[in-house]
Structure formats: structure tokens, C-alpha cells
matplotlib code that plots the C-alpha trace (Angstrom):
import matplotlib.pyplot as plt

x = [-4.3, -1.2, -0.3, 3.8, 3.2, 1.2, 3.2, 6.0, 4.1, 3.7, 7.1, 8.2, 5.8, 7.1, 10.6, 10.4, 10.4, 12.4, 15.3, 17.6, 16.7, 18.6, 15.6, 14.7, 18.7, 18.2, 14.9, 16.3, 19.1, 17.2, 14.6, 12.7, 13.2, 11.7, 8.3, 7.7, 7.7, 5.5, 3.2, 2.5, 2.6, -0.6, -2.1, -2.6, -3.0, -0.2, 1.1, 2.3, 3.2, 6.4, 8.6, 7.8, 10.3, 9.2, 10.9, 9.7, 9.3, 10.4, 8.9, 6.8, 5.7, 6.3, 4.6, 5.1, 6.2, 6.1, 7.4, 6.5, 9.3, 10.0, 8.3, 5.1, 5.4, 5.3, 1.7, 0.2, 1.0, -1.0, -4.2, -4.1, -3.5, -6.2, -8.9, -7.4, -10.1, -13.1, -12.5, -11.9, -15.0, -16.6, -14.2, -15.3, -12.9, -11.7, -9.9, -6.7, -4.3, -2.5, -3.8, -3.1, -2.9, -3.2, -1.4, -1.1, -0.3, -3.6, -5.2, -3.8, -4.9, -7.9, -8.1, -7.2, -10.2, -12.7, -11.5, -11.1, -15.0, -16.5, -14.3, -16.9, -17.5, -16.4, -14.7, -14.7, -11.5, -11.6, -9.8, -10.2, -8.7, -6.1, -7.3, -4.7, -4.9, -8.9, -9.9, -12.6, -11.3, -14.2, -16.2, -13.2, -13.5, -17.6, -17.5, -14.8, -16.9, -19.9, -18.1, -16.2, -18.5, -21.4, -18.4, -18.5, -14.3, -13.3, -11.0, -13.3, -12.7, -8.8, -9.1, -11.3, -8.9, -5.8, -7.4, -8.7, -4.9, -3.8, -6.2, -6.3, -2.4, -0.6, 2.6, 3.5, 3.8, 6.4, 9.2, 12.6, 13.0, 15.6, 16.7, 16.4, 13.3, 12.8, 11.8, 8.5, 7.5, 7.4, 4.3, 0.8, -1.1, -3.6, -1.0, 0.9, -0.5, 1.7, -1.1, -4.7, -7.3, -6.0, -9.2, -8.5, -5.4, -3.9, 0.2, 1.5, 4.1, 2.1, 0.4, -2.2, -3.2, -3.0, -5.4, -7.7, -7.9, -10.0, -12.0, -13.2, -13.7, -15.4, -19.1, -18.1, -16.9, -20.6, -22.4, -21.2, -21.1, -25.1, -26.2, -25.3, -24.9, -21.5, -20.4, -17.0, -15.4, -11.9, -10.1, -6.6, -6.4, -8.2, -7.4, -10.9, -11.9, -15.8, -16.3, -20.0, -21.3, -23.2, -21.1, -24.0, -24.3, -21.0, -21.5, -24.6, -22.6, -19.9, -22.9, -23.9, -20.1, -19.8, -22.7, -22.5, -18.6, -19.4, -22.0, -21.2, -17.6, -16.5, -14.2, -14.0, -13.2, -10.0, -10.6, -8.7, -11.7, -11.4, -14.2, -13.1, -13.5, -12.0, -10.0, -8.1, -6.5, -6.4, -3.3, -3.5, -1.1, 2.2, 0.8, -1.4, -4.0, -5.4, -7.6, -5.3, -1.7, 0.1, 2.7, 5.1, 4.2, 6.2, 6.6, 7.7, 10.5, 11.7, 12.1, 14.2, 16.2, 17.1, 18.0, 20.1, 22.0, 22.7, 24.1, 26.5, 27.3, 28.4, 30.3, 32.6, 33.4, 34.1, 36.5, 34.4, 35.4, 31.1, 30.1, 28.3, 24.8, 25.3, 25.2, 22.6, 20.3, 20.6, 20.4, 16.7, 15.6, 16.8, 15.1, 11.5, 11.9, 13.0, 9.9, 7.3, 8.3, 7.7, 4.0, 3.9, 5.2, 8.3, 10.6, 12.1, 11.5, 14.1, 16.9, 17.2, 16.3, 16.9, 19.8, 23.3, 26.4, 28.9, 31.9, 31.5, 30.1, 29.9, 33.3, 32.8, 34.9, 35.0, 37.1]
y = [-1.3, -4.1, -1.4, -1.3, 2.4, 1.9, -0.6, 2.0, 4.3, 1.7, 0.9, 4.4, 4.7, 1.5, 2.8, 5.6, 3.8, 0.2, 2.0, 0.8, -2.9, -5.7, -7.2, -3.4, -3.6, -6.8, -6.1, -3.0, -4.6, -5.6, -3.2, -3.1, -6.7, -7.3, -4.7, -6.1, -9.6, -8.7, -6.8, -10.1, -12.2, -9.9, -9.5, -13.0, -13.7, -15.9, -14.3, -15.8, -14.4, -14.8, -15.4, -13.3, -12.4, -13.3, -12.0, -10.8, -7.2, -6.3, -2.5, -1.7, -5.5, -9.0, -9.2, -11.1, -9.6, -11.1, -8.5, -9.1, -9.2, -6.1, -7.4, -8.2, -4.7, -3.3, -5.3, -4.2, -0.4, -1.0, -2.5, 0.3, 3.4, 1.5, 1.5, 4.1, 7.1, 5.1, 4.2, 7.7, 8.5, 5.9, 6.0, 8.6, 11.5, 10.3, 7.5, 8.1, 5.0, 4.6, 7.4, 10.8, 13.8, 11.6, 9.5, 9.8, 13.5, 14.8, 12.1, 13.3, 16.9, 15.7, 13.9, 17.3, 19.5, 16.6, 17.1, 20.5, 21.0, 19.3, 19.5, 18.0, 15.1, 11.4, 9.4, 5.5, 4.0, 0.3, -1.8, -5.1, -8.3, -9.6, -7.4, -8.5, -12.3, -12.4, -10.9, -12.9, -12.9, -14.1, -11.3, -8.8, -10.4, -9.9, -6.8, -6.2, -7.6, -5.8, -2.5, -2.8, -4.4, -1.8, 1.0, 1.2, 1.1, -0.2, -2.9, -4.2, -8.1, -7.2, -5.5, -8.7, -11.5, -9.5, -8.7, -12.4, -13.5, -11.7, -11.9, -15.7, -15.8, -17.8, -16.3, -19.2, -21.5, -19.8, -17.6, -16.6, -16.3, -13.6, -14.5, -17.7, -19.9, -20.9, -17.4, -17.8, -19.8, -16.8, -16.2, -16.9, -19.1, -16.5, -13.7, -16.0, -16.7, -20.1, -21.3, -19.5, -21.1, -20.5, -18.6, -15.8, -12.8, -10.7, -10.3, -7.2, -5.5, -5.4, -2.2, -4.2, -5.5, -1.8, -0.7, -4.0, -3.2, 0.1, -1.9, -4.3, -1.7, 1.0, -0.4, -0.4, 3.3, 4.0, 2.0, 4.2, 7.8, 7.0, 4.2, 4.9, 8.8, 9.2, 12.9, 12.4, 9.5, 8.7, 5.4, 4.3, 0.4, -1.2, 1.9, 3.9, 6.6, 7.4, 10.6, 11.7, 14.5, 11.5, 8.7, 6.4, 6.3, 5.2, 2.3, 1.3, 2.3, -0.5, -2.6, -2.1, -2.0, -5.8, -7.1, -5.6, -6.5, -10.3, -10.5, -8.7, -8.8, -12.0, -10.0, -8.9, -6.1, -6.7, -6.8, -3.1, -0.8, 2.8, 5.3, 8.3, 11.7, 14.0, 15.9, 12.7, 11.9, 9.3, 7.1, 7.1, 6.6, 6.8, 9.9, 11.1, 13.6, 16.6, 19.1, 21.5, 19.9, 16.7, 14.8, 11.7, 8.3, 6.8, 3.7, 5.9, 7.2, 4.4, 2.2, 5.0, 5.6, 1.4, 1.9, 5.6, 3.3, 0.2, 2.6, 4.6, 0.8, -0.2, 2.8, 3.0, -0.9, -0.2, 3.0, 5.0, 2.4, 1.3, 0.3, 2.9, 0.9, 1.1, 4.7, 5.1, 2.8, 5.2, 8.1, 6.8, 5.8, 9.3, 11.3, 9.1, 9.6, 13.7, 13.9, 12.3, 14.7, 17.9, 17.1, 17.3, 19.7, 17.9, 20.2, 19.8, 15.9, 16.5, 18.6, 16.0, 12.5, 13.3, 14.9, 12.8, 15.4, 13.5, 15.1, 12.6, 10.1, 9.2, 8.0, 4.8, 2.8, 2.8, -0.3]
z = [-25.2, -26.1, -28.6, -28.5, -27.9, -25.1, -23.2, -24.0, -22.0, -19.0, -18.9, -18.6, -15.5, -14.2, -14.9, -12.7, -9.1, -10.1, -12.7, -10.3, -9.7, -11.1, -13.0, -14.6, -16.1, -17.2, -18.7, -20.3, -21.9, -24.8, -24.0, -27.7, -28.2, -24.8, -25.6, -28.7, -27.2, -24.7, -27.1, -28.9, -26.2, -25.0, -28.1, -28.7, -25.3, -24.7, -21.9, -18.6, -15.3, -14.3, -10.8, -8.4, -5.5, -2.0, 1.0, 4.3, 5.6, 9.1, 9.3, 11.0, 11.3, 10.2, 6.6, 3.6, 0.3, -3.0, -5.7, -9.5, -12.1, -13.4, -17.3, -14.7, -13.0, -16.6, -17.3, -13.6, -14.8, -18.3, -16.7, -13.7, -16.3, -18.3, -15.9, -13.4, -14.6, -14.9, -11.4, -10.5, -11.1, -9.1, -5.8, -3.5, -2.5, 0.9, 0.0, 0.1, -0.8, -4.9, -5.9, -7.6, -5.6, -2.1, 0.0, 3.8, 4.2, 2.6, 4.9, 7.9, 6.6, 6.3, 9.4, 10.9, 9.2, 10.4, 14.2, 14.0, 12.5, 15.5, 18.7, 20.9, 18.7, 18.7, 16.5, 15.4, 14.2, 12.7, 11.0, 9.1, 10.0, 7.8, 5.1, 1.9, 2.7, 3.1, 0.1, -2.1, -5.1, -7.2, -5.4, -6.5, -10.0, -10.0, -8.8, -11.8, -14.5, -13.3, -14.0, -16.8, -19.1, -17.8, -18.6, -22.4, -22.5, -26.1, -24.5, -21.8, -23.1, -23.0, -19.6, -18.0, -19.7, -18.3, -14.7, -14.6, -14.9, -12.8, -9.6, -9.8, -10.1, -7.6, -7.0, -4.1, -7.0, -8.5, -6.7, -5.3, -1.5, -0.4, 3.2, 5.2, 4.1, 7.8, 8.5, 7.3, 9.9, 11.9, 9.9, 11.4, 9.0, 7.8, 7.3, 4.5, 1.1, 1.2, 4.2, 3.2, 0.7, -2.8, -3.8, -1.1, -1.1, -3.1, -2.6, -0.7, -3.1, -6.3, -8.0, -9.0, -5.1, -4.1, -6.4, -6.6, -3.0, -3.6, -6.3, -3.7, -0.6, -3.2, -2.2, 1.1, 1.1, -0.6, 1.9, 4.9, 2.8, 1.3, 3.4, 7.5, 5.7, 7.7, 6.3, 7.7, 6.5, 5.9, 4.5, 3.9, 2.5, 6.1, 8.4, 8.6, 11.1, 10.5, 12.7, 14.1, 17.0, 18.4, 20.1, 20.4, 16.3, 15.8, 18.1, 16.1, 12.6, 14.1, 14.2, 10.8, 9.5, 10.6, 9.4, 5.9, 5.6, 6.7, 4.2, 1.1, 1.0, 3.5, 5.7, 10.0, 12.0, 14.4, 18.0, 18.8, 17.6, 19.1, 20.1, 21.6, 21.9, 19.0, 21.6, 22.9, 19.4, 16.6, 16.1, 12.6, 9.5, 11.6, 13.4, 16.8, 15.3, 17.6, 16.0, 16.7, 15.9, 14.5, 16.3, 14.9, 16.1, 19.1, 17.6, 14.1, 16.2, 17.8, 14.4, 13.4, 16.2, 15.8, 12.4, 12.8, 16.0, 13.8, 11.3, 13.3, 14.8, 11.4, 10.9, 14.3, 13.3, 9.9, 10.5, 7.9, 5.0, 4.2, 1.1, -0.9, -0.8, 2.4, 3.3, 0.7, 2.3, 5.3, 3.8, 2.2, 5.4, 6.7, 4.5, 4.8, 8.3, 8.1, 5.2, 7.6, 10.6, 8.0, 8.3, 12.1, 14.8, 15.0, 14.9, 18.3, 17.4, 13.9, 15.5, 18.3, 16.4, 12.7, 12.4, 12.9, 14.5, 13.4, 11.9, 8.2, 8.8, 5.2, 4.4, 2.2, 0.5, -3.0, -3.8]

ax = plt.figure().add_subplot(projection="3d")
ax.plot(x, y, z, "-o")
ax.set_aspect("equal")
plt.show()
């Protein structure tokens, strides 16, 4: 598992979505010195986690980000490709957060299939409170060590001692802050690692937290597919829509739901629970689902309209002269925004919010 091969393997993967980052160029400047380091380093199990980057997320709300150094973001990709199939096995099929072959376009598909089976039906759409920042994580670290060691993997010991370090991790006590400090008072105390009990959260921004998140919820997912025997069940990360013909079920399955998630795993349903009618449509992943079309979000469209106006702001003051990072930064959030409206019937929605008419727009300066 610490093989030099292997963390080859996970730096590639890691490579793939941070090439461009100032800490993977750094890292990659002595790029066999630093894998061989960290080969021994986790071999003999002298590793230490290093500073994380902190900075606050404005879209689509306030959160608080704390980003591993790139070295770090190598070790999270070795203990997820290390345990990833096991888990696979164990997770059932509609959850569709970090991992292969999901996301939230087969979840909206999904989501669509499930409406369109039962048009006279009701749905339940929950969500849990403060999900990242109230996670147990010596029930996450049970609930580890009760799988892996009953999993016959050859590097169970390695696996625990790595995913021990890492869950009990403190990342407030050492990072960077990009931005104004002051800012994080804008925080309320139980979205902010800096203000919850020390044995609870998991930082948003890690591979790791993403996929530790499914660990922790995957006896929750059984509990509604085998226990309340909800066919029609859908998850992403807190967001979960439990679908039934019956609407008087679902109120007693939100019964049920509450109970078991305050006792086995310490966490609470937020106040805005929906039960509706399939026909009326679930808000859900940045989209309103009807069982027989898909449109874009309101809110979807209006964060992107803010940040196409603030662009084309930028570019009347600066004559056309922008910085390069500057139009590419745009162009990513253009094409998010264009790639999102694909999956619904948008297309009135692109040609008149998408697209920018401008002659060039794209003149930059290259001094």
C-alpha cells in the first residue's frame, strides 16, 4: 500500500484535477525525491499532516473550506483507491456523491424514472442539519474498524493507522487563510470547525470527507432500503428524496428517519422537510424535477447571471486589456453553467443566459 509504485499511482490521480495549483508545481519540482519521502515517511509511520488552506466559499452559500496540501491530497487518493471497491460493494446503488459512474446528472435521471413510475405518488425530501460539521467521528471511526478488519484486505492495520490520522486531524490548528480573517465571523458557530467540539466534523474540500461521508450514512441508506423497505430512494451527501404511493408512510418514515439518525449516528433533520405530490416537483441538485421534464434552478441562474455581469463589468473598465486568469476563470464558470443546462430543457434558458454576443470579449493582456 506505501509501495513507491503505488503512491505513484495516487499521485497521478491526484494530478489530474490540482496540475495547475501552486502547491502541485511545487510538489512536482522534486517530484521522486518528494514520493520516496513520503513512501518512508508512511511506511514507518512517521507521517504528519500538513497546512491545510482555509478560505471561505461564497457559491451557492457561505461555507468554510479547508483544502489539504497537495503531498496530503496525494495520501487521501491512496486510502480512497485502497478501500474504494470494498466499499462498493457495501454502498447501495442510489447514492450518488464521489463516486464512479455518478454524480448529479444520473441522480437527476434517476430522480426522473422514480416520478415518472408513479405519477400519482408523493415524495419526501429531507435533509440533515449541518451535516459536515456534526459528524461523530469516533462513530465514523467504529464503524471503519468494524469493516475493515471483518474485510480480509492485506493492509487492514495500514488502512486503520492512516484513516485514524486522518479523521482525528485538526486542520484549525494548522493553516493558511486566503482573504480577510474577519470574514469568518460571518460563520454561525456550528457551521465552522474553528467553533464545534473537536471530536465532531470533517473539513469540506477534502477527498477523504467526501467519501468518509458515505461511510458514515451507508447504515443509514440500509436502514431505509431493508428496514422502512422504501424502494425508491435516492441520496446525495445530506440531500435525500424517499418516494412512496402512500403519503401517510412517508410521514411516519420521517418519524422513524429522526429517531434512528438521533440515536445511531448523533445527527437532525433541518426544519424545511418537503412532502408533496410527484407532479408538483422536487428542487433537487440545482434543478426542479417533473416526471416528464427538467428545468435549471432559479437561484442556478441568477448566481450566474451575477457572475457573467461582473465580468463584462470588468471588461468595459478595463478596455479589453484582462489578465488571462481572468478570462479563464469565466470561461470555467461558463462552461459549468452551459454543462449543467445540457441536462435540462434549457435550451431557450442557454441562448438567452449562456451565451455572451459580444463582438471579443476576450481581449487580455498579455504583458
Amino acid at each position: 500500500m506505501f509501495d513507491f509504485h503505488t503512491i505513484y499511482k495516487a499521485y497521478k490521480e491526484c494530478k489530474r484535477n490540482k496540475s495547475n495549483t501552486v502547491n502541485a508545481m511545487r510538489f512536482e519540482q522534486n517530484l521522486l525525491e518528494n514520493l520516496w519521502d513520503l513512501s518512508h515517511q508512511l511506511q514507518y509511520r512517521e507521517y504528519q499532516i500538513g497546512t491545510s488552506i482555509c478560505f471561505l466559499a461564497h457559491s451557492p452559500k457561505l461555507r468554510e473550506i479547508f483544502a489539504g496540501d497537495f503531498r496530503d491530497r496525494v495520501v487521501h487518493h491512496l486510502l480512497v483507491r485502497e478501500i474504494e471497491e470494498f466499499y462498493e460493494r457495501k454502498f447501495i446503488y442510489d447514492v450518488y456523491n464521489n463516486r464512479k459512474e455518478k454524480g448529479t446528472h444520473k441522480a437527476i435521471e434517476q430522480t426522473k424514472r422514480f416520478m415518472k413510475s408513479d405519477r400519482e405518488g408523493y415524495y419526501l425530501q429531507l435533509d440533515i442539519k449541518g451535516f459536515f460539521y456534526n459528524l461523530d467521528k469516533q462513530i465514523l471511526f467504529r464503524q471503519l474498524v468494524k469493516d475493515i478488519e471483518s474485510s480480509r484486505l492485506k493492509e487492514y492495520a495500514n488502512i486503520l493507522w492512516l484513516a485514524h490520522k486522518i479523521i482525528f486531524s485538526d486542520p484549525t490548528q494548522n493553516y493558511i487563510f486566503q482573504g480577510n480573517p474577519k470574514d469568518l465571523e460571518q460563520l454561525p458557530n456550528h457551521k465552522t470547525l474553528f467553533k464545534i467540539p473537536k471530536n465532531k466534523g470533517l473539513p469540506i474540500g477534502n477527498l477523504t470527507s467526501q467519501f468518509f461521508a458515505n461511510v458514515y450514512m451507508n447504515r443509514f441508506d440500509h436502514f431505509i432500503k431493508r428496514e422502512l423497505k422504501i424502494k425508491k430512494y435516492i441520496r446525495y451527501v445530506d440531500d435525500f428524496v424517499l418516494f412512496h404511493s402512500s403519503k401517510e408512510r412517508l410521514i411516519q418514515c420521517k418519524a422513524e428517519i429522526e429517531s434512528y439518525l438521533d440515536r445511531e449516528l448523533k445527527l437532525s433533520l433541518r426544519a424545511d422537510s418537503r412532502l408533496k405530490r410527484v407532479t408538483q416537483g422536487v428542487d433537487f441538485l440545482g434543478y426542479i424535477v417533473r416526471p416528464d421534464y427538467v428545468l435549471v434552478r432559479k437561484r442556478v441562474i441568477a448566481n450566474y447571471k451575477q457572475k457573467k455581469a461582473k465580468y463584462l463589468d470588468a471588461y468595459e473598465q478595463k478596455k479589453g486589456k484582462m489578465q488571462l486568469e481572468e478570462i479563464k476563470e469565466f470561461l470555467s464558470v461558463q462552461a459549468s453553467f452551459v454543462a449543467h443546462c445540457k441536462h435540462a430543457n434549457s435550451f431557450n434558458l442557454y441562448n438567452k443566459v449562456g451565451r455572451i454576443n459580444e463582438t471579443n470579449p476576450f481581449d487580455y493582456d498579455r504583458c
